[in-house]
N, C-alpha and C positions, 0 to 999 in steps of 0.2 A: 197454446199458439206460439209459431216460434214469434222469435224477438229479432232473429237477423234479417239485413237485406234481402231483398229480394234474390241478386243477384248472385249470393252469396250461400243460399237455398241449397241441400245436396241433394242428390235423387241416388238410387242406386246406380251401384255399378257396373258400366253397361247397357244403362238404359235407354240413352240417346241412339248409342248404335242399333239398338233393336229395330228404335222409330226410321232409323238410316235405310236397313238394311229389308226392312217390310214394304219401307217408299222405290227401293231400286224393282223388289220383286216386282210391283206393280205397272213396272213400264215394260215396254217392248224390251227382249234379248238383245244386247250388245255385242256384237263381235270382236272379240276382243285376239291379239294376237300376243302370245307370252314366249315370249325370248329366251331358250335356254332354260328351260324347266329341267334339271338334273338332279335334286337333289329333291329330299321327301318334302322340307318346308313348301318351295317354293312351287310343286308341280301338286303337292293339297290342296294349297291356295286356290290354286287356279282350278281344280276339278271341284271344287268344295262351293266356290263361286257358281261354276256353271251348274254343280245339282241345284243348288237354289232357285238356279233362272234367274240369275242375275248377268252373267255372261255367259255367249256361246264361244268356248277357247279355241283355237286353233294355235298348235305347240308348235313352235319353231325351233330344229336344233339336230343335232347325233338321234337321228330315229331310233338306234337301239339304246344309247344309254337313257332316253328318256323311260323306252319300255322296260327296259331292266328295273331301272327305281319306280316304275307303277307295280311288277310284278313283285318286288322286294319289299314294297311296304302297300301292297294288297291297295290300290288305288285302281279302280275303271278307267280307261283311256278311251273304250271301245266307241264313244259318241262325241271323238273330237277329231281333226284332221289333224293329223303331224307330217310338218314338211321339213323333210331331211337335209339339213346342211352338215353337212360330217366332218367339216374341218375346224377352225380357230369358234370361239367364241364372238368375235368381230366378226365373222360371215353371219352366224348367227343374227347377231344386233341389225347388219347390213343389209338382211333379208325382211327381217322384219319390219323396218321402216321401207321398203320397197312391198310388201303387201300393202302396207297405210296405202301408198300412193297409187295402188292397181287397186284401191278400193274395198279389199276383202278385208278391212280391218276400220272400227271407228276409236280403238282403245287401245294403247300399247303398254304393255305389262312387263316388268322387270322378272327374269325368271333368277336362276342360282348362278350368272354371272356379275361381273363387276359394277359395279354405277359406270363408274368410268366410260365402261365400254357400249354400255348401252347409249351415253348420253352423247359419247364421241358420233354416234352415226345419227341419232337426233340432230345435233346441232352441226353436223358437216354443212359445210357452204352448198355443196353439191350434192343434190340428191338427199338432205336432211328435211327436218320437217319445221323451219325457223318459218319467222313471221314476222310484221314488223313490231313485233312486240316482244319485249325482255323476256326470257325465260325464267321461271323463280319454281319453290316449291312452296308449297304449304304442308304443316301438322294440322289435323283434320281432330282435336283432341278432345277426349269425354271425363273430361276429371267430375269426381263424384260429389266432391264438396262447391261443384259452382253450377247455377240454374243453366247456362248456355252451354252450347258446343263452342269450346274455342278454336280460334285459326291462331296460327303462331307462324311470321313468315319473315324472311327465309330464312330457314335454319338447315340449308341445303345443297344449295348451288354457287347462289352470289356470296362472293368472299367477304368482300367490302363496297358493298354499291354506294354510287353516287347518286346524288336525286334525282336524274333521270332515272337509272335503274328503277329507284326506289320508288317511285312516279307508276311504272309498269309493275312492279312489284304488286302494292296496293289494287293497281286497279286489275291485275290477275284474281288476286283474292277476293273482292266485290263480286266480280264477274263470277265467278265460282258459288258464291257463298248465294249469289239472286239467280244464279239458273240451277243448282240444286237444290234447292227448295228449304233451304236454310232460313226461308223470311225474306223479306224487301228491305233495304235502307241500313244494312248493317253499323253496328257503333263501330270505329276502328278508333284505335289509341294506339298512338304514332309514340315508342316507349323510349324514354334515356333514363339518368339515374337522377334526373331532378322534371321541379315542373316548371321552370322558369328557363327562360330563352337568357343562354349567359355567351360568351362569344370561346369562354374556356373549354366550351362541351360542346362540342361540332355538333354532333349529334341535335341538339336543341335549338339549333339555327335551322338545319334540314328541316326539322319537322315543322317550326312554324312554318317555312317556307310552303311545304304539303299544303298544309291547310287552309294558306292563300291561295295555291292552285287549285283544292278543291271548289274555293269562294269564284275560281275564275273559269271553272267548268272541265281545266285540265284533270280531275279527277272525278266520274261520274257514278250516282247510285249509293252513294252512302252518306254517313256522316262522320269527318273527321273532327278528332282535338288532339292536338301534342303541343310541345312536350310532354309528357306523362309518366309518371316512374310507377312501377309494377305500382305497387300497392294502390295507387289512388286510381290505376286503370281501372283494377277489378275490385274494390270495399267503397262502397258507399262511404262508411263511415270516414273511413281514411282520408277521402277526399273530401268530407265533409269541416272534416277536421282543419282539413291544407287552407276553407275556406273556397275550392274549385267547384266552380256550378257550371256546370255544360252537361250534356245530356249523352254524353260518351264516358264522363268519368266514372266511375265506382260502377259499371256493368257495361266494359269493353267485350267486343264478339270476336275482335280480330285483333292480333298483336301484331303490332311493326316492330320488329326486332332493329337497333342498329347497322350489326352483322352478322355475320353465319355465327360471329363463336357464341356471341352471346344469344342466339337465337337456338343454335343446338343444348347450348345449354340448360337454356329455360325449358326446352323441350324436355329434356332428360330429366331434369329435376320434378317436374311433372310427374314423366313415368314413374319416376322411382321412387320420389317422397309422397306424393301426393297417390299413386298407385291409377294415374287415368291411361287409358289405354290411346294410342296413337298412330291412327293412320295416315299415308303420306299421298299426296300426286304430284304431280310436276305441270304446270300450266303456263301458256303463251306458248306452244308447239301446236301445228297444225290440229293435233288429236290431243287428249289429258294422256298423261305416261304416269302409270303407277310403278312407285317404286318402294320394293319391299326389302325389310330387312330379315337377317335369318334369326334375328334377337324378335321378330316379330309374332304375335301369338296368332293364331287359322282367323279368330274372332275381328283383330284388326286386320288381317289382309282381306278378308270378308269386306270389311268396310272402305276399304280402298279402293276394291272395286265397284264397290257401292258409289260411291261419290263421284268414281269417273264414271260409271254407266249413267248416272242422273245426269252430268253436265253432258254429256254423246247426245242424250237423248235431250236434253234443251236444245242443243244447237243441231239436231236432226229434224227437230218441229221448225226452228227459224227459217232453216237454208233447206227444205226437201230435197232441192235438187240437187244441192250440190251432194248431202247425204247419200240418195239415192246413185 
């Protein structure tokens, strides 16, 4: 029998995505619109998704370079629609968030162009797909040495949020984590490099702050505690040790990163030391926008679209009509 924490339990790897990606097959096809599908990673993804029945794609971009690189690297195209924008990458981007809005699309998918560019036509004032809610991203990750799926946020968008941001931040992730089927009530551990609110470490003033707003209903659906420094987030023991009893510490679901660097970081440090695989979306946009990397492996973009077709399809059950 083991001896370690619970939360600290590994499962194989890749397991969680199995359970991800068997929960999206089970819902209705998502329509998903992918931006610039040009190159082999990013136009697999997205066919490799739709065999699943996870999303129905419609390819947005150069009709022929897209057919070119299905014929080049033996990909079916034959049971998607591709609509041709033949010029920049940015027409690309700019077509596709104008389907969002003419309704032929619930999901918008990064193809083999820029973040930049895609996200430039997302967050355009005009004709973008903002909200009143901060945009952020989440890592969606399956590390093998720990019992949960973690979120890790933002390690994407926001450079240096302030506690507004960081306010929408959080409560993107919640919202995510309880309309994909990730469970109800998630831990979040609001992260710096100490557990104590000191006035030297900006950082740990923010967070308590958080957690009074969770206390005051500013932040709903979960349960907050920070300060928190990695270790006594996620070991039991570690934070048994520190003396911290809260019921988020030593098996966090969801990482508040300070900011992007240290949030990409700890993402990458994941991937690479720890070997968990990571998938990304971007939420507070009108639709979830997946965004993939070409350092990405079929299995993680698989589940990226996994994670947006779950949350499409929560908020297709809430709002039908507006869905419809």
């Amino acid at each position: 029998m083991s001896t370690k924490p619970a939360a600290a339990i590994g499962t194989q790897p890749g397991s969680k995505y199995d359970k991800l990606i068997a929960a999206a097959k089970g819902v209705p096809t998502v329509s998903t619109i992918v931006v610039h599908p040009c190159d082999e990673s990013s136009l697999r993804g997205a066919i490799e998704s739709a065999e699943a029945g996870i999303i129905k794609a419609i390819l947005v971009g150069p009709a022929a370079r897209i057919k070119d690189a299905a014929a080049k690297h033996n990909l079916n195209i034959s049971g998607c629609e591709v609509v041709d924008t033949p010029n920049t990458e940015a027409d690309a981007a700019t077509k596709g968030v104008e389907l969002i809005h003419q309704g032929k699309g619930e999901v918008l998918m990064k193809g083999s162009l820029h973040t930049d560019e895609i996200m430039r036509a997302v967050t355009a004032k005009v004709g973008g797909l903002r909200t009143d809610r901060r945009i952020s991203h989440v890592f969606v990750m399956d590390v093998p040495a720990y019992a949960d799926t973690v979120f890790v946020t933002d390690a994407a968008i926001n450079i240096a949020p302030d506690l507004d941001a960081k306010r929408d931040i959080i409560q993107n992730a919640v919202d995510l984590f309880n309309q994909a089927g990730f469970g109800t009530t998630p831990r979040v551990a609001i992260l710096s490099a100490v557990e104590t609110v000191t006035s030297k470490i900006p950082s740990t003033i923010e967070a308590a702050a958080l957690c009074k707003m969770a206390d005051r209903k500013q932040i709903t659906g979960a349960l907050l505690d920070g300060p928190l420094a990695f270790d006594n987030a996620i070991d039991l023991e570690a934070a048994r040790i520190k003396g911290i009893k809260s019921e988020v510490a030593g098996r966090a679901q969801i990482l508040v990163v300070p900011d992007l660097e240290s949030g990409n970081m700890l993402a990458k440090n994941l991937t690479y030391f720890a070997k968990a695989d990571g998938a990304g979306v971007v939420l507070g946009a009108r639709v979830p926008v997946v965004l993939t990397s070409r350092a990405d492996s079929s299995r993680s973009r698989m589940a990226s679209a996994a994670i947006a077709a779950l949350q499409a399809n929560a908020r297709r059950k809430a709002t039908p009509i507006a869905a419809a």
